[in-house]
C-alpha positions as CSV (number, residue, x, y, z in Angstrom):
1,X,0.0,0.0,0.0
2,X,1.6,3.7,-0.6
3,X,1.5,5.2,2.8
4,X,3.0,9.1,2.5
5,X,2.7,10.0,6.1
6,X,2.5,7.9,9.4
7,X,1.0,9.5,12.9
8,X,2.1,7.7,15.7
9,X,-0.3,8.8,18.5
10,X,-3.3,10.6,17.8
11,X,-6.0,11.7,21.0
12,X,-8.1,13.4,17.7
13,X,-8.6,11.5,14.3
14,X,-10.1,8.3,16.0
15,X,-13.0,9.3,18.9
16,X,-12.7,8.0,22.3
17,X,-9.5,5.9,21.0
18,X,-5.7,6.4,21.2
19,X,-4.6,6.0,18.0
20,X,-2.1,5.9,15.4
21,X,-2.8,7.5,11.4
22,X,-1.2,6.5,8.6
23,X,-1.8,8.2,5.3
24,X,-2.5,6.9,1.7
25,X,-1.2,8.8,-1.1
26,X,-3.4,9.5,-4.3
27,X,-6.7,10.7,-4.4
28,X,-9.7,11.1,-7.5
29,X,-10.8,14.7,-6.2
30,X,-8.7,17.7,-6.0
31,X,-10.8,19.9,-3.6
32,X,-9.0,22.8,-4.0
33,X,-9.6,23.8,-0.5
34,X,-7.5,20.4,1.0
35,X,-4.9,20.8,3.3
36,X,-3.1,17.3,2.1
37,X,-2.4,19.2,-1.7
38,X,0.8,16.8,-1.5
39,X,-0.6,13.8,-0.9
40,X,-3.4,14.5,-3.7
41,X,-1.2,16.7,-6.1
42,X,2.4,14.7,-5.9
43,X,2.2,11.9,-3.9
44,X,4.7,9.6,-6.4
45,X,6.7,12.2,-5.5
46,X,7.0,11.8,-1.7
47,X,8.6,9.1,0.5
48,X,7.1,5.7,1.3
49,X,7.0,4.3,4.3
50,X,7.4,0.7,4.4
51,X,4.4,-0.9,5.6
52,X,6.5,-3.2,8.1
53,X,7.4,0.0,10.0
54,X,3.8,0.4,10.6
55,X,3.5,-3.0,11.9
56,X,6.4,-2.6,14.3
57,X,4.9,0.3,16.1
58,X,1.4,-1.2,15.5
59,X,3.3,-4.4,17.6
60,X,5.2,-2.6,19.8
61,X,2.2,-0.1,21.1
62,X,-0.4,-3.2,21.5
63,X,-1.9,-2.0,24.9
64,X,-1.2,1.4,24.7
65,X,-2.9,2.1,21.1
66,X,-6.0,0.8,20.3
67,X,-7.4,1.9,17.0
68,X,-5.7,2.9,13.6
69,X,-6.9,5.7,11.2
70,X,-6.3,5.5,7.4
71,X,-6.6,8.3,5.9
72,X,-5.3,10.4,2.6
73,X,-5.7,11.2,0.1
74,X,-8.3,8.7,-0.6
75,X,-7.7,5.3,1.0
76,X,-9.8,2.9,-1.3
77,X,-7.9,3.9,-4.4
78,X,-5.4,1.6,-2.7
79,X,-5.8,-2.0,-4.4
80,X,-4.3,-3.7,-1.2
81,X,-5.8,-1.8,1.2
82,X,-7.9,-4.7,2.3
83,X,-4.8,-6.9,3.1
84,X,-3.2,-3.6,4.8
85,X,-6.5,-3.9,6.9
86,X,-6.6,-7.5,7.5
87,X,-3.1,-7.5,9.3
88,X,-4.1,-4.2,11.2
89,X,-6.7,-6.2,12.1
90,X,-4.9,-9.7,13.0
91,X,-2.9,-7.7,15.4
92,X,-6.2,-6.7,17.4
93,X,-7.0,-3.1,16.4
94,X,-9.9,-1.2,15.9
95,X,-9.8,0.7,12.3
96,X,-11.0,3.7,11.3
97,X,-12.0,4.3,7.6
98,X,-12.2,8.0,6.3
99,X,-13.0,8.3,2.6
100,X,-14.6,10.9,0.4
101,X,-17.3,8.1,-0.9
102,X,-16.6,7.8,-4.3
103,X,-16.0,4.2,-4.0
104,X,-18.9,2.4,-2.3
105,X,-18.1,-0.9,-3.7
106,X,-14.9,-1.1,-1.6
107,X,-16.7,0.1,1.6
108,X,-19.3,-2.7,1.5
109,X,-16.3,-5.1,0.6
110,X,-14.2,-3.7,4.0
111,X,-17.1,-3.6,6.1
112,X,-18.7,-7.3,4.8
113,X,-15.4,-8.6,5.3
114,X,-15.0,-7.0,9.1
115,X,-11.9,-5.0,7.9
116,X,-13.7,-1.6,9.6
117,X,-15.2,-0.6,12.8
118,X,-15.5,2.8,12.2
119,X,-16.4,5.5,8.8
120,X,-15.9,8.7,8.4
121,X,-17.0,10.2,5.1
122,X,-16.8,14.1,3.7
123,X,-20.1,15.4,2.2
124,X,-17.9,18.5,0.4
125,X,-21.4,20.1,-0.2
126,X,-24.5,19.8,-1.0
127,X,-25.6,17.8,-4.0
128,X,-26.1,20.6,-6.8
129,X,-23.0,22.3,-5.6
130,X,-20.9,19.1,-5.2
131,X,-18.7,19.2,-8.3
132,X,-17.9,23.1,-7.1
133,X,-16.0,22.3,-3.9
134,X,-14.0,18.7,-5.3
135,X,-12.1,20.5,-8.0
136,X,-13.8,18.2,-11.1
137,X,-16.2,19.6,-13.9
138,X,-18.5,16.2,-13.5
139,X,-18.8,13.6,-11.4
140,X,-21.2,10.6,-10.9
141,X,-23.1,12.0,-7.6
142,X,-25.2,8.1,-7.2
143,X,-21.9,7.2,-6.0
144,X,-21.9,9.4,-3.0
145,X,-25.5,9.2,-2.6
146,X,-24.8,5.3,-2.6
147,X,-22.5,5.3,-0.1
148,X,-24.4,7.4,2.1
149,X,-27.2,5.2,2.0
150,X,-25.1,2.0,2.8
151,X,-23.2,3.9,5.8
152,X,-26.4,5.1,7.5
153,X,-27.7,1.4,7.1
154,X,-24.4,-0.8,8.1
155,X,-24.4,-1.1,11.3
156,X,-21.4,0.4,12.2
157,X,-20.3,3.8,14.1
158,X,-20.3,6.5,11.5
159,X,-19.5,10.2,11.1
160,X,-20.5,12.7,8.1
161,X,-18.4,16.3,8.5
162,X,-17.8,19.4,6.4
163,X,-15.0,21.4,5.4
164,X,-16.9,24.8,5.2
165,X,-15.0,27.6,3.2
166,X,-16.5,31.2,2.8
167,X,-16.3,31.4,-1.0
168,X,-18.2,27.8,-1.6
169,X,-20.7,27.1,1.0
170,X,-23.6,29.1,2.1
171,X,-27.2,28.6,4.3
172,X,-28.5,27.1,1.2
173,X,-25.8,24.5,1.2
174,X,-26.7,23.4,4.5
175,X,-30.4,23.6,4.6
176,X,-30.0,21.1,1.2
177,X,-27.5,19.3,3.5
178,X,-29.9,18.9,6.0
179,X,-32.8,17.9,4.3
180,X,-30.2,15.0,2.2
181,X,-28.8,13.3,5.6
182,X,-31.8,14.1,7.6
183,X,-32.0,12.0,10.8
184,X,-28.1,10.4,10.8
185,X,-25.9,9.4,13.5
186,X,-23.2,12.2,13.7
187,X,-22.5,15.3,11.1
188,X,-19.9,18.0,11.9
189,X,-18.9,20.8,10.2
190,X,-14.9,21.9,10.6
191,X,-13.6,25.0,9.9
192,X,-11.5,25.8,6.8
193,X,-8.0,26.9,7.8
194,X,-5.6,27.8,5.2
195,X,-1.6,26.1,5.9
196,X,1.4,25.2,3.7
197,X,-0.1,22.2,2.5
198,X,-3.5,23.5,0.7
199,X,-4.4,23.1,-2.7
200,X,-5.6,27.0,-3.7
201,X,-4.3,29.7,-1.2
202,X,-7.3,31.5,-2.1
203,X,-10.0,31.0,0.4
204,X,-11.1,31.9,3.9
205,X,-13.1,30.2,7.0
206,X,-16.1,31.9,8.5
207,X,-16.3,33.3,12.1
208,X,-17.3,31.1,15.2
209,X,-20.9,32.7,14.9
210,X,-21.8,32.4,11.3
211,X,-20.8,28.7,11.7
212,X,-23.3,28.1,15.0
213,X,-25.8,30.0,12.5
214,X,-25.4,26.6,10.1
215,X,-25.7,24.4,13.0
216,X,-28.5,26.0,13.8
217,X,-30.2,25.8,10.3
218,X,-28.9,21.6,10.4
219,X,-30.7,21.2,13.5
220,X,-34.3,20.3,12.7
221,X,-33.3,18.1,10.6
222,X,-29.7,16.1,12.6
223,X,-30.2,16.3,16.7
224,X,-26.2,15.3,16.9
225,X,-24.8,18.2,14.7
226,X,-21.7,20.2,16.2
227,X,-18.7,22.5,15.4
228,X,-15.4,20.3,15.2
229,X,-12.1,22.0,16.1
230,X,-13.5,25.7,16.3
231,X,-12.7,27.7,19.5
């Protein structure tokens, strides 16, 4: 698997878990707003890191870690991300899956195979302003829709959030938003915040206020709605 980063303790990326985070390069949407424009942009470009020095810390921290997040980029453009998995797995840990969606045939694969306790999937926007915010003219928007559907109706623990950026999101976003995942288990909205690493240095986050505004809006239609990582 081509891994072009590796976290080895995280108290944030995986809730109520320590964890470790490794990250996949590659992705199929180039949001320009992303703060991993490396991993998406020029990630044949970066170092590897040898899967086996995963496993050693993965081996060496049993009892001290106790989940694993894969992240990216977009993890299930990886063709042996199920094996990655399956050893993570082997060795006792809980996994956490976050993807943009585009692939919902490899997250009914993961989770029939028991490769993923845990998903976490963006919703960049709402459906008629999707292709705006992933930095594509077209895309085919069943396949989000699909993997909604089947993350809402897995079983397992499972998180929708949203990057929200000034210049592409607005109330009518949100109230769209809201009526589209009406009634799921978790949905949070994070901040934008420009670093080093984004795609387009060109965009801005809304204030603290203007963001409880949107929660506000979401809330007849999600009760567990909340601001991630805002002060």
């Amino acid at each position: 698997m081509q891994i072009n980063g590796f976290n080895k303790t995280t108290l944030l990326d995986y809730p109520g878990h320590v964890a470790c985070t490794v990250f996949t390069g590659g992705c199929n949407f180039c949001c320009p707003f992303c703060q991993n424009g490396d991993l998406v942009l020029h990630a044949g470009q970066l170092p590897q890191i040898p899967e086996e020095e995963i496993f050693q810390v993965l081996r060496k921290r049993q009892g001290i870690l106790t989940g694993i997040c894969v992240t990216g980029g977009e993890p299930t453009l990886q063709p042996d991300l199920d094996i990655f998995l399956s050893r993570v797995k082997e060795l006792g840990y809980l996994v956490k899956l976050d993807s943009n969606g585009y692939r919902p045939e490899v997250l009914e694969s993961l989770c029939s195979r028991k490769l993923v306790d845990y998903i976490a999937m963006d919703i960049k926007s709402s459906p008629e302003n999707y292709t705006k915010t992933i930095g594509l003219p077209a895309l085919d928007m069943g396949r989000i829709r699909a993997s909604v559907d089947f993350i809402r109706s897995c079983g397992l623990p499972y998180e929708f959030r949203t990057t929200v950026v000034k210049e592409l999101h607005s109330a009518r976003d949100f109230i769209s938003i809201g009526e589209w995942l009406k009634g799921c288990e978790a949905y949070f909205l994070q901040s934008y915040a420009e670093s080093d690493g984004v795609i387009c240095k060109q965009f801005s986050a809304y204030e603290k206020p203007e963001l409880e505004e949107f929660i506000r809006i979401l809330k007849p239609y999600i009760d567990n709605v909340n601001l991630r990582g805002v002060d």
